[in-house]
DRENDOTI-133848 format. One record per residue (C-alpha): residue in three letters; x, y, z. Coordinates in steps of 0.25 Angstrom, whole numbers, plus 5000, padded with zeros to 4 digits. Layout:
DRENDOTI-133848
alaXYZ/...
***
This chain:
DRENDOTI-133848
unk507349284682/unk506549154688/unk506249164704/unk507149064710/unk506448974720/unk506848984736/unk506348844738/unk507348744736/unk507148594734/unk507548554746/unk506448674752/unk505448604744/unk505948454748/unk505748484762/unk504448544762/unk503848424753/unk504348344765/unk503748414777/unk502548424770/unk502448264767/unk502948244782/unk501848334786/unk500748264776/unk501448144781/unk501448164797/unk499948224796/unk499448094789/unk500048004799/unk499748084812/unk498248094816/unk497947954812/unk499347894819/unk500047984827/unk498948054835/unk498247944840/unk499447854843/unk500147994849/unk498747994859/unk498747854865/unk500247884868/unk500048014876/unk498747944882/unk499647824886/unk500947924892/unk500048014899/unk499347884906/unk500747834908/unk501147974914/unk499947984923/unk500447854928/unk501747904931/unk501148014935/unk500347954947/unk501447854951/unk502347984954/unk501048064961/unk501047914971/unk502347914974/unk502448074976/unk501448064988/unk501947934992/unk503247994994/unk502648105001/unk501948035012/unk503247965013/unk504048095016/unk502848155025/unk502648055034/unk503947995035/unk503847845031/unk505347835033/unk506047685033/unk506147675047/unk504647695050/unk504147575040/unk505147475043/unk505847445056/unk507247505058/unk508147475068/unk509647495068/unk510547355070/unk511047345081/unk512147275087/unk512047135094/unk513047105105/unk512746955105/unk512846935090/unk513647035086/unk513647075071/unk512846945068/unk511547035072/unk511747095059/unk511447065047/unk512347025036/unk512247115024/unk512747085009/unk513347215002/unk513247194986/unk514047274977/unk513847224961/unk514847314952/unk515247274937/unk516547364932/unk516247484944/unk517747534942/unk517247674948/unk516247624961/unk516747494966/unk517647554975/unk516547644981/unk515347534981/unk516247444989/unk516847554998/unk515447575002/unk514747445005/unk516247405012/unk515847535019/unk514547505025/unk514447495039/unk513847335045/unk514547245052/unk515747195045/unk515347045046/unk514147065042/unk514247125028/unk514647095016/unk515047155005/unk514947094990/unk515347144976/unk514947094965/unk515847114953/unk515347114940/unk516547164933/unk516947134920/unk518247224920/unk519347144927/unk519747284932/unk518747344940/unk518347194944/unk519847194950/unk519647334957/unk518347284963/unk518947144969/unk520147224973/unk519247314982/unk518247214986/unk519847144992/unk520247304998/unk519047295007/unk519047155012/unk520347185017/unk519647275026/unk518747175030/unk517447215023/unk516847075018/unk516747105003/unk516546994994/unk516847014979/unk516046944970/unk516246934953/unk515446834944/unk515946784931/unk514646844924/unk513846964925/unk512646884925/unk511446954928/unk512247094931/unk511847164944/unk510747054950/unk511746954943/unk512946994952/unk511847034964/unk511446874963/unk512646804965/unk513246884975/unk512046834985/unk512346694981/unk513746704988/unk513846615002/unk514246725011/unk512846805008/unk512146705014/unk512446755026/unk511846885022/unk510346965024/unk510347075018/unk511147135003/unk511447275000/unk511747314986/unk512647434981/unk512847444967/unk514347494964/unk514247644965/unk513347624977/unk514047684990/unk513247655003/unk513447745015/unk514047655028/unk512647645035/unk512047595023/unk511747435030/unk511447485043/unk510147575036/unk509747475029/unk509847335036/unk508947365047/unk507747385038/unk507947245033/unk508547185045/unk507147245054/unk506047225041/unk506047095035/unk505147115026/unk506147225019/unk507047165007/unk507647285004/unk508147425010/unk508647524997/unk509247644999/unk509247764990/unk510247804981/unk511247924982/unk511847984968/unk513248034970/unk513348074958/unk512048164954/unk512748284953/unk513548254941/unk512748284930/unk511348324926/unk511248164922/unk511348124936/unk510648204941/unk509248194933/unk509748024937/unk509648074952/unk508148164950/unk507648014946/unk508347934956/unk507748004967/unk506448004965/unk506547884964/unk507347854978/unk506647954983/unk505147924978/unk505047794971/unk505847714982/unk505147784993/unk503847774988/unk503847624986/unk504747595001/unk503647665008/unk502347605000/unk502447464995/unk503847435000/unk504347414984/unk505347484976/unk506447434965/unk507747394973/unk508847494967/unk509747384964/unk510747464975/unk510847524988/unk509947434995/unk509847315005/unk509247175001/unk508747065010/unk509446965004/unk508146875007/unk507446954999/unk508346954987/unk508246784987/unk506646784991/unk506446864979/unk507146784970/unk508546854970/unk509246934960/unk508646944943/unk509446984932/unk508146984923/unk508147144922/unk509047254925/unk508447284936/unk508847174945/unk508647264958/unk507147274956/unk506847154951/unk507347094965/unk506447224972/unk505247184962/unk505447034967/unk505647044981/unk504547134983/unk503547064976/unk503946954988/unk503547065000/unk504747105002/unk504847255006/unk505647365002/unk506447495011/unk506947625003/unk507847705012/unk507847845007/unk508847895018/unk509947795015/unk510547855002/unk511747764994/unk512847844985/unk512647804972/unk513147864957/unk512347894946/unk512447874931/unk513447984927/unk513447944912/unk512247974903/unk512647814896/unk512547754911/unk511147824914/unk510547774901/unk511047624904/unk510547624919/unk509147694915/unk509147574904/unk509347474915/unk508247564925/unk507347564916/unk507247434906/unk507547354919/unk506247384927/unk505447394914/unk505847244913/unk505747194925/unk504147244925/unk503947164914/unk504547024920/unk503947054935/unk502647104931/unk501847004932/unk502646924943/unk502247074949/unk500747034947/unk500846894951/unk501346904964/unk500546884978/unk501446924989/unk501247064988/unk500147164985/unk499447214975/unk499847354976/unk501247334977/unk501147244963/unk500547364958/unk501547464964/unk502547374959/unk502147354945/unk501347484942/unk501947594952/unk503347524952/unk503547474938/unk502547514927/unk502547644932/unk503947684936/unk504647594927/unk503847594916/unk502847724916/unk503947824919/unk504947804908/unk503947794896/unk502947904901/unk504447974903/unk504947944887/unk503747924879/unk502848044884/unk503648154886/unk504848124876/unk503948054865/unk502248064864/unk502348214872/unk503248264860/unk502648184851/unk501248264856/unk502048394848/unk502148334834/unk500648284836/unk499848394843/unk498648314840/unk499048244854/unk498948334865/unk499748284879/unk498648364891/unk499648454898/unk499348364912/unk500148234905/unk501148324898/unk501748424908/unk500848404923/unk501048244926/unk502548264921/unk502948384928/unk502148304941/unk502948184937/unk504248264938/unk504248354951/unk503848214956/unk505048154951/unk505948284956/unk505648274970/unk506648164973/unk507948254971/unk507448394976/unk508848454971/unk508748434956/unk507348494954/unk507948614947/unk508548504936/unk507048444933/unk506848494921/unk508148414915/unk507748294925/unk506548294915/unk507148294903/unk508248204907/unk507248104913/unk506548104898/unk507848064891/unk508047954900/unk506747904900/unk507047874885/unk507947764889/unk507147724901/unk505747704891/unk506647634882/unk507147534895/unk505747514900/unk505347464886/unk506647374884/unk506247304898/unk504747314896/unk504947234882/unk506347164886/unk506947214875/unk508547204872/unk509247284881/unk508347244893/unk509347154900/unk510547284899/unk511447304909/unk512447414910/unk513147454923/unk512947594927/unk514147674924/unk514847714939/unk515947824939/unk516047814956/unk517347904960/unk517447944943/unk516348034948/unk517048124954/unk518248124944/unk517248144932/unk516448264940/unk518048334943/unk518448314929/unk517048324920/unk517548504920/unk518748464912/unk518648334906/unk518048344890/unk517048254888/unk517348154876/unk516148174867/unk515748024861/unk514748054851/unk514447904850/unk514247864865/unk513547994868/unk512448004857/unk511047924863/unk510147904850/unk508847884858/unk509148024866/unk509248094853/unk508248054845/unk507248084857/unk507848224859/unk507548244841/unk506248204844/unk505948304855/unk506748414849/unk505748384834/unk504648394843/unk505048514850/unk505448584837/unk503948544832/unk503148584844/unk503848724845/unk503548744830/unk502248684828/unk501748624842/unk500648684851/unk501148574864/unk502348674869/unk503348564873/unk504348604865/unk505348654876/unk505048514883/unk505448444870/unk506748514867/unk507248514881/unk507048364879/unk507548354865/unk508748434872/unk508848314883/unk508748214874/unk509848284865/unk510848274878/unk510748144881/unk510748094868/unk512048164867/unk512548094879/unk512648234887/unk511648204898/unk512648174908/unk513448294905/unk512648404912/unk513048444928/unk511748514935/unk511948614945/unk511248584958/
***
């Protein structure tokens, strides 16, 4: 009887394949790949070594800071404001509250509560909300308030437009243009889920009121929220080192940081010498900082004096604001730069801080090096070991990095390792923001309000136990997030098979990171603290 083969013809097909793909990948590698593979891990561990000392800077800058007690009250005058017998309440200043909202169905009851809350003479503030809303609803509840507490004599003024020109810095615009603000100084702003504590004027006036030269006290940020999820609470990790860090290290240096667009006090002469409120970017809030500053206007972070405020909750939401965080910036580099180097009224050194430390490095630097190194060459280094990434670029400089960025929330240090990983998904979107502004591509103008849930906190934390979560494959599916995480799960599976790098375990716990949040389950997760 003949011998029957054990090779079928799809065994065979297969093999022909692998082995042309092979011929096919060998042919192509050394002469493309390797060299074109080498500039880009020369370039990223450049770029990382620039990241790398700017977070070193700052690290010892901060340090100083904290050892020899350079606190607010020791670098600029500080005097509480005291009453006047013979002027009465006219000794104070008069101080403009701005509250822009567009559809805040679950804050604006909050947001106004607060800044109708805040403690100043009562003829003597104003507070102002600009309504953007374009659901006649919530745009009725909002007026309705605004009514409730004039009739317990809080001068609030509600202010609608019949466009939505210009967004935030287009509402932020018209409301200075009203008459009665005339008679005002100074300008804080809250956006709508913002709750200042009753002090919050009498802590921050005096700076301006005793230092000219100031145009704006900021305060930092308080998240309500960050216990809600493993999402928000990676989103807290980021934001305070950069409260606590970058805001820090540029008050107590060169008097320069981004203005966070909330939570902070304007001199309103410093808002029209520097030319008013831009809607050019999405980042109307710096592009005013960026403005006044390169006119000698100086900057004041408080630390101490903390604003409640909610974040993202919603893995949709975060990707928008990131977009607008990230593209924002990116483009405002590219319209400012050289108006930047141009300039003569201040120093060298800050026009370098400010376009070096400030933009290219922290705006720029941070998300590529993020993305493109360790989510793209690095794993590319596996399918090529012809490239070698030295062990100093590849696991010293970004653990460094990392510890560096861990020290603003002390309590989450046992959550790193997934701070990482999250960080790397995001910086997906980020990197592809940053390009979108550099090169002012389509969605560069984009503006989507934050999501805000306000009260419906609470109500979705009491009920999250018991509600089912309705699975929409459709809404939940990101495209990006997966093709990123097949990419790092191939070269996983290639590097445990055949590589000599040993990053598998890095690769797949990425891959697996992607995988989440490409299935929209990044928000899901609850950390135990």
């Amino acid at each position: 009887m003949d011998q029957i083969s054990s090779t079928t013809p799809f065994e065979g097909a297969g093999d022909d394949i692998s082995e042309q793909f092979s011929i096919i990948w060998g042919q192509i590698k050394a002469p493309l790949i390797v060299p074109w593979l080498k500039v880009a891990v020369f370039l990223c561990l450049i770029l990382s070594v620039m990241l790398f000392i700017e977070r070193v800077y700052m690290g010892i800058v901060i340090t100083l800071v904290k050892i020899f007690g350079r606190k607010p009250e020791k670098r600029y005058k500080w005097e509480p404001l005291r009453d006047d017998l013979e002027m009465g309440n006219s000794a104070y200043p008069t101080v403009l509250v701005q509250i822009p909202m567009y559809n805040e169905r679950e804050v604006y009851q909050l947001s106004i509560g607060a800044a109708c809350g805040l403690s100043w003479p009562s003829d003597r503030i104003i507070i102002q909300v600009l309504d953007d809303s374009t659901d006649p609803i919530i745009k009725n509840l909002v007026e309705m308030e605004c009514h409730r507490w004039a009739g317990k004599g809080i001068n609030i003024k509600y202010e609608i437009r019949d466009n939505r020109n210009g967004y935030k810095a287009g509402a932020l615009k018209q409301g200075l243009k009203h008459p009665y603000v005339k008679q005002c100084d100074y300008v804080a702003i809250f956006d709508a889920d913002f709750q200042p504590e009753p002090d919050f004027l009498w802590r921050t006036i005096p700076f301006l009121v005793h230092n000219p030269e100031l145009a704006l006290v900021q305060a930092r940020w308080k998240f309500v929220n960050a216990d809600e999820c493993l999402m928000t609470r990676m989103q807290e990790m980021s934001l305070d080192y950069h409260f606590t860090v970058e805001q820090e290290v540029g008050s107590s240096t060169y008097a320069f940081f981004g203005f966070n667009g909330t939570a902070g006090v304007w001199r309103i002469a410093a808002i029209d010498e520097a030319g008013g409120w831009k809607d050019r970017t999405t980042v109307e809030d710096m592009d005013l900082a960026v403005r006044a500053s390169l006119r000698g206007w100086k900057f004041l972070y408080l630390g101490s004096l903390m604003v409640k405020n909610e974040l993202p909750s919603t893995f949709k939401a975060y990707r928008y604001q990131q977009h607008r965080w990230s593209c924002g910036p990116a483009n405002l580099f590219r319209k400012m730069f050289m108006e930047i180097i141009k300039n003569k009224k201040v120093s060298s050194w800050k026009k370098v801080h400010v376009i070096y430390s400030f933009f290219f490095v922290r705006k720029i630097v941070a998300h590529i090096v993020t993305f493109v190194f360790y989510c793209v060459v690095l794993p590319a280094t596996v399918l090529v070991p012809e490239v070698e990434v030295p062990k100093w670029g590849a696991v010293y400089i970004p653990s460094i990095i990392t510890l560096l960025n861990a020290v603003g929330t002390p309590r989450s240090l046992h959550l790193l390792v997934f701070w990482i990983l999250y960080e790397n998904v995001m910086s997906l979107h980020r990197t592809k923001a940053t390009f979108i502004g550099l090169l002012e591509a389509g969605r560069v103008n984009e503006w989507v309000v934050t999501e805000k849930l306000g009260d419906a906190l609470k109500l979705k934390s009491a009920t999250k136990a018991f509600k089912k979560p309705r699975i929409r494959i459709a809404e939940r599916l990101h495209l990006l997030e997966l093709g990123a995480g097949a990419y790092l799960f191939f070269c996983g599976c290639y590097d445990m098979a055949f590589g000599k790098n040993h990053y598998f375990i890095y690769l797949f716990a990425q891959a697996i990171a992607f995988f989440i949040a490409g299935f929209g389950y990044i928000g899901t997760f609850v950390p135990q603290s």
